[in-house]
C-alpha positions, 0 to 999 in steps of 0.5 A, spaced: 637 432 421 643 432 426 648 436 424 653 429 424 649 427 418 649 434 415 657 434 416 659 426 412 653 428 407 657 435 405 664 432 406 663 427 401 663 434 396 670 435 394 669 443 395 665 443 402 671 437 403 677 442 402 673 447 407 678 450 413 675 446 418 672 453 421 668 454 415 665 448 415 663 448 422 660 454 421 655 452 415 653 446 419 651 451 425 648 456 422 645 452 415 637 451 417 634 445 414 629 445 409 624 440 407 620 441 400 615 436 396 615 434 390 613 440 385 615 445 389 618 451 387 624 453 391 625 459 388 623 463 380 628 467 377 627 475 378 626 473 385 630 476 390 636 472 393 636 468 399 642 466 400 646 459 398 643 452 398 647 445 399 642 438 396 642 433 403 637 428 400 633 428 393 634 432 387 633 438 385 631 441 377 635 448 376 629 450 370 630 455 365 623 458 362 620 463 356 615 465 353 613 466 346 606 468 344 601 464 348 606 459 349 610 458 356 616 454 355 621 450 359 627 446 360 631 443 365 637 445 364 641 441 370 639 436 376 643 438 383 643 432 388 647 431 394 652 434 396 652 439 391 651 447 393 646 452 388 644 460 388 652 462 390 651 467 384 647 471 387 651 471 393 657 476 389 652 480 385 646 480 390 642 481 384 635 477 382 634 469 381 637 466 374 633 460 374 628 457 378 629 452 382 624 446 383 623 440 387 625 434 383 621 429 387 621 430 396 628 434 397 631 435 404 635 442 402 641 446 407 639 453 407 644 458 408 641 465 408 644 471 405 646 476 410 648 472 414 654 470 409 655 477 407 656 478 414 662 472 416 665 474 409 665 481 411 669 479 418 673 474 415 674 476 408 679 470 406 673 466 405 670 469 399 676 465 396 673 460 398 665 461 395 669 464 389 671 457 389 665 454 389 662 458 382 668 458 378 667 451 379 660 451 375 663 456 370 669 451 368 663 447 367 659 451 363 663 453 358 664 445 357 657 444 356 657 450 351 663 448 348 660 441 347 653 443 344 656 447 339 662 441 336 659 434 339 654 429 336 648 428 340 651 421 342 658 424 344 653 429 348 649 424 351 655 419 353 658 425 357 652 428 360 651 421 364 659 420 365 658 427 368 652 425 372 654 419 374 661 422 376 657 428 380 660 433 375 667 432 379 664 435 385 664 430 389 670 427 393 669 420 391 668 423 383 670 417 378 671 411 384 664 407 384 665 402 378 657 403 377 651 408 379 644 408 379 642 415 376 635 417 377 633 421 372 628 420 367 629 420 359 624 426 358 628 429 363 634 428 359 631 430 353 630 436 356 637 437 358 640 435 352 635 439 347 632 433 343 627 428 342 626 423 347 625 418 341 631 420 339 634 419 347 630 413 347 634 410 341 641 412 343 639 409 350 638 403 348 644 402 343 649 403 349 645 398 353 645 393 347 653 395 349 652 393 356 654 400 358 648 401 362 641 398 364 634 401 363 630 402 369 624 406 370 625 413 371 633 410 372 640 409 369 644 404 372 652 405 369 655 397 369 661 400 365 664 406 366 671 404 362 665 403 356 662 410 357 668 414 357 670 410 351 663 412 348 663 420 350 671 421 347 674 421 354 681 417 355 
């Protein structure tokens, strides 16, 4: 992939658009292409870190896992897609992977590798503000993730995870200007997300398409009415 394609794909992230020009370059430059298939696992938690990731095709499912008795659980706990960055946590505190990180379908990843970041931070100190400004960015929506877990109603929880989804959670420059997008994400993959059945996705899906807020594709979700969608999660 030429480094012009890399630019306009990341520029259309609103922290890699507000970047000085420097920085920018300098990620392009030294970022290496990474191609994964379908499946593969970038990363398991308890790894040690390798640096930051930015999504340039594809997608990519940050997975939470457990094991209780004999059984080995997992849940999706979000879906990363272009031009979204991931792994910054590890790049403050250098300690082991949080989650793991896999492949959701064919994905074509930035890699920025650690060291090499710890050394431009350490001759231009100005631009750990910069990469503290991409993990405050995921903290904010955390806290609203959490915050509506515990006082939302499952369909008020599911409007606003695909008016964020289809927003791409605010990160990217063009965030709220598209009057539809297609989402491609399963309905397991959401009721993994949002920790209920996928009957239960299923039935709410189809009330809101009975509304004309969206349309049911396989393994995808065409929003037709943002306006719609943001009156159905509480959202003015």
């Amino acid at each position: 992939m030429q480094a012009e394609n890399i630019q306009l794909i990341l520029s259309r992230g609103r922290w890699f658009a507000n970047l000085p020009a420097s920085l920018q370059q300098w990620l392009v430059e030294f970022g290496q292409v990474k191609h994964l298939t379908a499946g593969q696992r970038l990363f398991c938690r308890g790894d040690c870190t390798d640096g930051i990731y930015a999504v340039l095709k594809g997608s990519m499912q940050i997975v939470g896992a457990s094991k209780f008795g004999s059984d080995d659980k997992q849940v999706i706990l979000t879906l990363v897609d272009p031009p979204d960055w991931f792994g910054e946590i590890c790049l403050f505190d250098k300690q082991m992977r949080t989650h793991d990180a896999i492949a959701d379908g064919v994905v074509t990843l930035l890699h920025v590798k650690q060291n090499q970041l710890e050394q431009l931070c350490n001759d231009h100190p100005r631009y750990w503000r910069e990469f503290g400004l991409l993990l405050t960015q995921k903290v904010r929506l955390i806290f609203g993730a959490i915050e509506d877990a515990a006082l939302l109603p499952t369909p008020i929880r599911l409007a606003r995870r695909l008016l964020m989804m289809s927003e791409g959670y605010g990160i990217r420059a063009d965030s709220g200007q598209a009057s539809s997008r297609i989402l491609h994400v399963s309905q397991d993959k959401l009721s993994d997300m949002l920790a209920v059945s996928r009957q239960t996705i299923n039935q709410m899906l189809k009330e809101m398409e009975s509304e004309g807020i969206l349309e049911l594709g396989r393994g995808s979700i065409e929003i037709v009415n943002s306006d719609a969608l943001k009156t159905k999660a509480h959202i003015k």
